[in-house]
C-alpha positions as CSV (number, residue, x, y, z in Angstrom):
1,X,0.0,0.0,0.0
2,X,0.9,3.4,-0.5
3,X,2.5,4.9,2.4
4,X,2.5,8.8,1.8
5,X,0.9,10.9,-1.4
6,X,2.1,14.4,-2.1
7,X,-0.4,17.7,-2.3
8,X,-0.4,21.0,-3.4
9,X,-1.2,23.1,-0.7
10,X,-3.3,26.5,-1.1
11,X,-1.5,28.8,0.6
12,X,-3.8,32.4,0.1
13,X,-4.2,34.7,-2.5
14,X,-1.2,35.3,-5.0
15,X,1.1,32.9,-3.5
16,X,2.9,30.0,-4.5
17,X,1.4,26.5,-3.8
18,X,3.5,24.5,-1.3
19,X,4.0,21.1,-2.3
20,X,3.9,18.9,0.9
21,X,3.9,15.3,1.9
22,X,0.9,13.3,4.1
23,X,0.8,9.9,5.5
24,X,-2.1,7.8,3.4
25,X,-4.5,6.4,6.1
26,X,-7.5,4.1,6.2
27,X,-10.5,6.5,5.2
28,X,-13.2,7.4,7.2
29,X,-16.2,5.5,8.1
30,X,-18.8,6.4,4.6
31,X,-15.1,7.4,3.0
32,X,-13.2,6.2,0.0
33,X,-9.5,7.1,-0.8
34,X,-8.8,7.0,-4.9
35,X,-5.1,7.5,-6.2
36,X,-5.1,10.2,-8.5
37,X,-5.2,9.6,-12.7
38,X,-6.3,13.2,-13.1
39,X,-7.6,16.4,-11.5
40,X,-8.6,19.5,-13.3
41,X,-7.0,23.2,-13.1
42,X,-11.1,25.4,-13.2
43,X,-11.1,28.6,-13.7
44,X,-12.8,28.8,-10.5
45,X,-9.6,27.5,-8.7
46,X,-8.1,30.4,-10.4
47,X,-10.4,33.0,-9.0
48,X,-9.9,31.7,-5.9
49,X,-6.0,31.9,-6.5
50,X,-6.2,35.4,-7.2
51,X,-8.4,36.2,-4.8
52,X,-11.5,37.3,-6.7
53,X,-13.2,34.5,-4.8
54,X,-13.0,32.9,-1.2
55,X,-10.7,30.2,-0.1
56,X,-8.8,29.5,3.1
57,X,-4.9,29.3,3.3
58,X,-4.0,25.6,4.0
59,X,-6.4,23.6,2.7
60,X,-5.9,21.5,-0.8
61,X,-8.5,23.0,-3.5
62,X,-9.2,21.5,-6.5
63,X,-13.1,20.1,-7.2
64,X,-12.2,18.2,-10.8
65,X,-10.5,14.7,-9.3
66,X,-10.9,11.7,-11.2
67,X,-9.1,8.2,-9.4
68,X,-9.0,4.8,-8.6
69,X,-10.9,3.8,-5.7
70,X,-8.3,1.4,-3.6
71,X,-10.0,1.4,-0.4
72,X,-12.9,1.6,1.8
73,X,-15.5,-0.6,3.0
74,X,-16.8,-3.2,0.6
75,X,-20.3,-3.1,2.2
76,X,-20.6,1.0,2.1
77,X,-19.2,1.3,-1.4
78,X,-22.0,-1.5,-2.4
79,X,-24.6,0.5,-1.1
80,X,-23.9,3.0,-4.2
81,X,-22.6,0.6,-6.7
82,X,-19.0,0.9,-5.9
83,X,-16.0,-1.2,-5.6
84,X,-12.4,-1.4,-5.0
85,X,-10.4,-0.6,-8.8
86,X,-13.2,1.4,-9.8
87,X,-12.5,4.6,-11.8
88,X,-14.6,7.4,-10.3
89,X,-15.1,11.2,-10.6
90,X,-15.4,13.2,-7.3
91,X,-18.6,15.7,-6.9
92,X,-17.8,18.0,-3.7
93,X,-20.8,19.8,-3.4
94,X,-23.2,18.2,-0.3
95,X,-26.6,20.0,-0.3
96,X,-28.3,20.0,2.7
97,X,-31.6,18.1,1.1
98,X,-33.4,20.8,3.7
99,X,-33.5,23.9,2.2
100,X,-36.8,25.0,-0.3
101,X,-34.5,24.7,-3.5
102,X,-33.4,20.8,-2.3
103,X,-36.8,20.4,-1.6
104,X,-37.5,21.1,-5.2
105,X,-35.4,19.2,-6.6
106,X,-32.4,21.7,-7.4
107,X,-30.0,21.3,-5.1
108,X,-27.6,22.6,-7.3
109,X,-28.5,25.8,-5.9
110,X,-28.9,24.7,-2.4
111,X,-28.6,27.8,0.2
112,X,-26.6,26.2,2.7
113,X,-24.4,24.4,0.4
114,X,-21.2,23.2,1.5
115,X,-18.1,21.4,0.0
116,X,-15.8,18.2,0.5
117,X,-12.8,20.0,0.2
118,X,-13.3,22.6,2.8
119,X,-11.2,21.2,5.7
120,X,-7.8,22.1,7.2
121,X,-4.9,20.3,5.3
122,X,-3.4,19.0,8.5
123,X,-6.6,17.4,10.1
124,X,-6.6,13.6,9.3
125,X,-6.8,11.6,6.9
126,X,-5.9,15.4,5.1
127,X,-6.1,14.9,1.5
128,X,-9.7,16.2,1.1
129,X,-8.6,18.2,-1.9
130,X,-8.2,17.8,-6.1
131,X,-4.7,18.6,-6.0
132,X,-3.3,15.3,-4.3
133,X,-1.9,11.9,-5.2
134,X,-4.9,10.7,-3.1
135,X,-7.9,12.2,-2.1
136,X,-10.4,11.1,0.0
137,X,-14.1,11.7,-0.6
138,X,-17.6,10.5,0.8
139,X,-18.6,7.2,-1.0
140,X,-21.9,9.0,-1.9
141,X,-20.1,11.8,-3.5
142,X,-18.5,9.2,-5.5
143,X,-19.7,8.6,-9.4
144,X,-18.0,5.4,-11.0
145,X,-17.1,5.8,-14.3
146,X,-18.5,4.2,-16.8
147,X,-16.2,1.4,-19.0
148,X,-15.0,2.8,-22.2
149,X,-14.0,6.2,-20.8
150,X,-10.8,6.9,-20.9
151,X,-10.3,8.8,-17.4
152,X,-8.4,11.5,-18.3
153,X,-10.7,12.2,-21.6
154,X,-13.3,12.1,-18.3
155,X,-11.4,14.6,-16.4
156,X,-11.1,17.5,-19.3
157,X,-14.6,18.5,-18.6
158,X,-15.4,17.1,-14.9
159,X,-16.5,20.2,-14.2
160,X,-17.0,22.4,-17.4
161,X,-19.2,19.6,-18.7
162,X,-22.0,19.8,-15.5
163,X,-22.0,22.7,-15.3
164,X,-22.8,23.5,-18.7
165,X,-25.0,20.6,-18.7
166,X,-27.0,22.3,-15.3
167,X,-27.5,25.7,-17.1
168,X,-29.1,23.8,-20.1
169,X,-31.1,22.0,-17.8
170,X,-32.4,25.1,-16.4
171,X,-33.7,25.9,-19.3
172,X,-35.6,22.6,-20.3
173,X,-36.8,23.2,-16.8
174,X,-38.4,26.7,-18.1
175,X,-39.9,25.1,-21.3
176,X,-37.1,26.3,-23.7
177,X,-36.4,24.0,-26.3
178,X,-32.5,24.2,-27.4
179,X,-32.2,21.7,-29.4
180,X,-34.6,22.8,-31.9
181,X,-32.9,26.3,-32.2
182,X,-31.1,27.1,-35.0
183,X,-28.8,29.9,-34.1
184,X,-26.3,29.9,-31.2
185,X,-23.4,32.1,-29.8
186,X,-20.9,30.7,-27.1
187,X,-18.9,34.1,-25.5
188,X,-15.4,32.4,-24.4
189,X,-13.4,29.1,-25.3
190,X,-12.3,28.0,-22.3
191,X,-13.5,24.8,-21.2
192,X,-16.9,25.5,-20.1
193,X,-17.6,27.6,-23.4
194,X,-15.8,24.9,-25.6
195,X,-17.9,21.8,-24.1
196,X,-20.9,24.3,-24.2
197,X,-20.0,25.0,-27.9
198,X,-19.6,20.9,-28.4
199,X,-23.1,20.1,-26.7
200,X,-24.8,22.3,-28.8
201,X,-23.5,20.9,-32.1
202,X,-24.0,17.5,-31.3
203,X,-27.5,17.9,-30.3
204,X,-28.3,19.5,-33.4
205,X,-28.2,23.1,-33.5
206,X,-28.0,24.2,-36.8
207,X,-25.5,27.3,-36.7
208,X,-22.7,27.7,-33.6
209,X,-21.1,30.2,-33.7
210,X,-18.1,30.8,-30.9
211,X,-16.3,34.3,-29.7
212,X,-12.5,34.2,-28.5
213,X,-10.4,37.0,-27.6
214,X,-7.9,35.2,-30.5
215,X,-5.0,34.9,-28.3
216,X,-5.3,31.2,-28.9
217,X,-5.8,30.1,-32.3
218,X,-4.9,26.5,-31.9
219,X,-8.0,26.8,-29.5
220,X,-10.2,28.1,-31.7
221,X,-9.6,26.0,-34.8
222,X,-10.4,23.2,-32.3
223,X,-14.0,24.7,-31.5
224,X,-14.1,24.5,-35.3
225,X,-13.6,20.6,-35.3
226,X,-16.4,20.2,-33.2
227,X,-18.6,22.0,-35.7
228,X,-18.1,25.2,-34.9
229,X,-19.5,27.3,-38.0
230,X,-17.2,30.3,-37.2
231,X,-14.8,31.5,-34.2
232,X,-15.1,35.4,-34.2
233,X,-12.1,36.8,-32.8
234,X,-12.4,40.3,-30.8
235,X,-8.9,41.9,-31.0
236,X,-9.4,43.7,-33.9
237,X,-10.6,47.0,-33.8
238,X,-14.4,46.9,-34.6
239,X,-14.2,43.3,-34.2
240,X,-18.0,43.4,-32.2
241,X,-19.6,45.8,-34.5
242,X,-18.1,43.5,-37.4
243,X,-19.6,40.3,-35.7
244,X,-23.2,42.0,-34.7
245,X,-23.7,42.8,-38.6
246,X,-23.1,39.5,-39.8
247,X,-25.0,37.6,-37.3
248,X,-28.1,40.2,-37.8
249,X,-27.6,39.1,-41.4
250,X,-27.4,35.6,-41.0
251,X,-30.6,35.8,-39.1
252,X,-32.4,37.6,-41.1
253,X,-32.4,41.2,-39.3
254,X,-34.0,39.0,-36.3
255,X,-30.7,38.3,-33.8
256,X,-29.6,34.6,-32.4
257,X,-31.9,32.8,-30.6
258,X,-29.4,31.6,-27.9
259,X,-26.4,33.0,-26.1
260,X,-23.9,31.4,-23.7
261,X,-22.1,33.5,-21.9
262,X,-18.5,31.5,-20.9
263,X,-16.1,34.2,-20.7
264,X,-16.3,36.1,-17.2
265,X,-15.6,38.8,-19.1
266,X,-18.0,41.8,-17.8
267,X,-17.9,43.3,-21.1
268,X,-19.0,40.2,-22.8
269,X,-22.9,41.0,-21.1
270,X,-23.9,44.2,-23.2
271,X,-22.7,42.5,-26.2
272,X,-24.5,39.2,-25.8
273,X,-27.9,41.2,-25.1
274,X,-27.6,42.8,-28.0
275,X,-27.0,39.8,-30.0
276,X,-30.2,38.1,-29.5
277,X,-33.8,38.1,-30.9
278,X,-37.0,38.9,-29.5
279,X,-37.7,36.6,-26.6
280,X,-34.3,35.4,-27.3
281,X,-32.2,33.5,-24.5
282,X,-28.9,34.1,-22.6
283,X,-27.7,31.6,-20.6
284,X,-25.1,32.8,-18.2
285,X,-22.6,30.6,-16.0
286,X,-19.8,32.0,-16.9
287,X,-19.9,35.2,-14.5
288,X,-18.5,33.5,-11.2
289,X,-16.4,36.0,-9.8
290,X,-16.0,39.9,-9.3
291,X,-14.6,41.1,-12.1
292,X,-16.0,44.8,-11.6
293,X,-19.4,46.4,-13.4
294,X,-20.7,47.3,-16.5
295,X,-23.3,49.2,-17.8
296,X,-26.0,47.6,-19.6
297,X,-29.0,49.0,-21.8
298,X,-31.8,47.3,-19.8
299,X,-34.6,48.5,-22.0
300,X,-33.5,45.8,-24.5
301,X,-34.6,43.0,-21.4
302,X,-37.7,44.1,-21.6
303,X,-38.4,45.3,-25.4
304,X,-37.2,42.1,-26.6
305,X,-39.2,39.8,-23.7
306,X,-35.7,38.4,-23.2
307,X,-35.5,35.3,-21.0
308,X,-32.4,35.3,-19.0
309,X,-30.7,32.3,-17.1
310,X,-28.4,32.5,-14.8
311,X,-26.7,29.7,-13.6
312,X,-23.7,28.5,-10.9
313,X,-22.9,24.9,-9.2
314,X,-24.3,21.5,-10.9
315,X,-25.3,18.3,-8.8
316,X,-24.7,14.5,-9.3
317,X,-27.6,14.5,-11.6
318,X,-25.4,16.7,-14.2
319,X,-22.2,14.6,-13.7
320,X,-24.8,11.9,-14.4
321,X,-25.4,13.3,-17.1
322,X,-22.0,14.6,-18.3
323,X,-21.1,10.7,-17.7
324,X,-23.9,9.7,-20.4
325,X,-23.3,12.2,-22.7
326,X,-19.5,11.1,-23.1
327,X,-21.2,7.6,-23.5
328,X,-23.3,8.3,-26.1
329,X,-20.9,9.9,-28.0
330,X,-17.3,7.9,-28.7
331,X,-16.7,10.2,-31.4
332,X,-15.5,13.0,-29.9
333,X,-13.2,11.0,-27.6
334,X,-10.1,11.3,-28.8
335,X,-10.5,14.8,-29.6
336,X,-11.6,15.9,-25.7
337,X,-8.3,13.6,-25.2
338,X,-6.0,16.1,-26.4
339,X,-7.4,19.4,-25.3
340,X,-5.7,18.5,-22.5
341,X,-1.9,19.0,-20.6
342,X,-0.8,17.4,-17.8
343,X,1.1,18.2,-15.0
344,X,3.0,16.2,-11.9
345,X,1.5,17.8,-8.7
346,X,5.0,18.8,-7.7
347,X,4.8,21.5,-10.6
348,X,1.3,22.6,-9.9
349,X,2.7,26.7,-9.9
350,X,3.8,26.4,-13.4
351,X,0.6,24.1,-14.2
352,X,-1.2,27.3,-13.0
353,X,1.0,29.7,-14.5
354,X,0.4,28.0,-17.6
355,X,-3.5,28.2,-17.1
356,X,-3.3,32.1,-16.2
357,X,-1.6,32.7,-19.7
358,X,-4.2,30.5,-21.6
359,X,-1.8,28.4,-22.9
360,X,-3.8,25.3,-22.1
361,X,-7.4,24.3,-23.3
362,X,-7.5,22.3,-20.0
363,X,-4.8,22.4,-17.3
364,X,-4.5,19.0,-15.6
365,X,-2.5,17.4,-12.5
366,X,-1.4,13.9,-13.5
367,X,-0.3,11.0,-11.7
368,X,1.7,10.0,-15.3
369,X,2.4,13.0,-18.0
């Protein structure tokens, strides 16, 4: 058995990770410890790096861990279809099942939410976090993964993918049909914009179109690949004016009848309301931190009847879901396989140096590069 497994320790906002060393223990009564095959840099992890979000010094953070389940009790792990060797993926949000929005069947959005990966790094068995060799997680918070998927193919959208997934959801939830739209506009190509950008084409929206910033084209000729019909790229002067006059003429004079807004970019708002039709609708998950204010037009929310989504967390129902989804479609495998780069967890500050500059599609601690 594996005696110790190394971490990557948050240490507060704007400083170095410290790489440190913990004892690997017998889990926890309902607990079961998976050695790591991959764990996902998010752009929340970021935020909270920077310190646009909250996050307390020593702990391990990291909510996109995908293992192999080597212990814990037979008899627990039967209860939700689990068993030593598995390959799982780690959920870390625990609803309280309480609250009105549980108790409606959303506890995505459950007021008193709370998280896995919240403890103290040096309370045993200490590996709660992403960023470890091991981690150790409640068995119920424990998906196993399906055969077939490859899981670090799994791990490029462990998070991106729910969560996209939940914000679509919340629409069939308020009678919006997506699939049978026919026009589409993703704002950003990171990962949740590109798997946004990906769902949409392979459930058969007609025209997807994709906005980048173009500091990456390798990126966006990949969002191409997936059926992307164009990638417009705003660092051009006029660049948004240019894109606005050829989607109104693409649609008639009418606007898109979807937008997913997957940047963070503040800016990206104004734009996106513009963009849409008459009772048009924007989907928006991609605001999830402070990134400062921007003025809107609101006039156009209520002359066009817009219907507008917001949307945050995701639940085990959307990395259900996600699961399925990558199921039902092997053909896209191999090319979520190589959006992303992997990293040993001993260089986890150039892994996320690396994700700050863009560099990657999908920023990913490995066990093996």
């Amino acid at each position: 058995m594996q005696k110790t497994a190394k971490c990557a320790v948050f240490m507060g906002h704007n400083v170095p990770f410290e790489v440190r060393e913990y004892p690997v223990t017998t889990p926890p009564k309902g607990y079961g410890a998976s050695r790591l095959l991959a764990s996902g840099v998010c752009g929340t992890d970021l935020h909270i790096h920077s310190g646009r979000l909250g996050g307390d010094p020593e702990t391990i953070i990291g909510h996109e861990f995908v293992g192999q389940l080597f212990d814990c009790d037979p008899a627990e792990a039967a209860e939700y279809g689990l068993k030593i060797g598995d390959n799982v993926i780690a959920d870390i949000a625990v609803p309280c099942g309480e609250c009105p929005l549980c108790l409606a069947g959303d506890d995505a959005n459950c007021v008193r939410m709370q998280c896995t990966n919240e403890d103290h790094v040096d309370h045993a068995p200490y590996l709660f976090g992403g960023y470890a060799e091991v981690n150790y997680t409640p068995l119920a918070n424990l998906l196993k993964i399906p055969e077939g998927l490859d899981p670090r193919m799994v791990c490029t959208f462990a998070c991106p993918g729910p969560t996209a997934l939940h914000a679509f959801s919340l629409a069939k939830r308020a009678n919006i049909d997506i699939p049978a739209m026919k026009t589409a506009v993703v704002q950003g190509l990171g990962p949740v914009g590109m798997f946004a950008a990906m769902w949409l084409c392979a459930v058969g929206v007609e025209n997807v179109y994709a906005v980048s910033t173009g500091k990456n084209p390798d990126r966006d000729a990949l969002a191409l690949t997936f059926g992307v019909k164009k990638v417009f790229r705003l660092n051009e002067e006029n660049a948004v004016d240019a894109m606005t006059a050829e989607l109104l003429e693409a649609t008639g004079g009418l606007g898109v009848d979807l937008v997913y807004e997957a940047s963070g970019a503040p800016s990206a708002v104004p734009v996106g309301l513009n963009l849409l039709r008459n009772r048009g609708v924007y989907l928006i998950p991609g605001q999830y931190s402070n990134h400062g204010d921007i003025a809107i037009s609101p006039q156009l929310i209520t002359f066009k009847a817009l219907q507008i989504l917001g949307s945050s967390q995701y639940s085990m129902v959307d990395v259900r879901d996600y699961l399925a989804f990558l199921s039902d479609h092997p053909e896209l495998h191999q090319r979520i396989l190589a959006l992303g780069t992997g990293y040993a967890v001993e260089d986890v500050n150039r892994a996320f140096e690396d994700a700050y500059a863009g560099k990657n599609v999908k920023t990913m601690l490995v066990m093996e590069k």
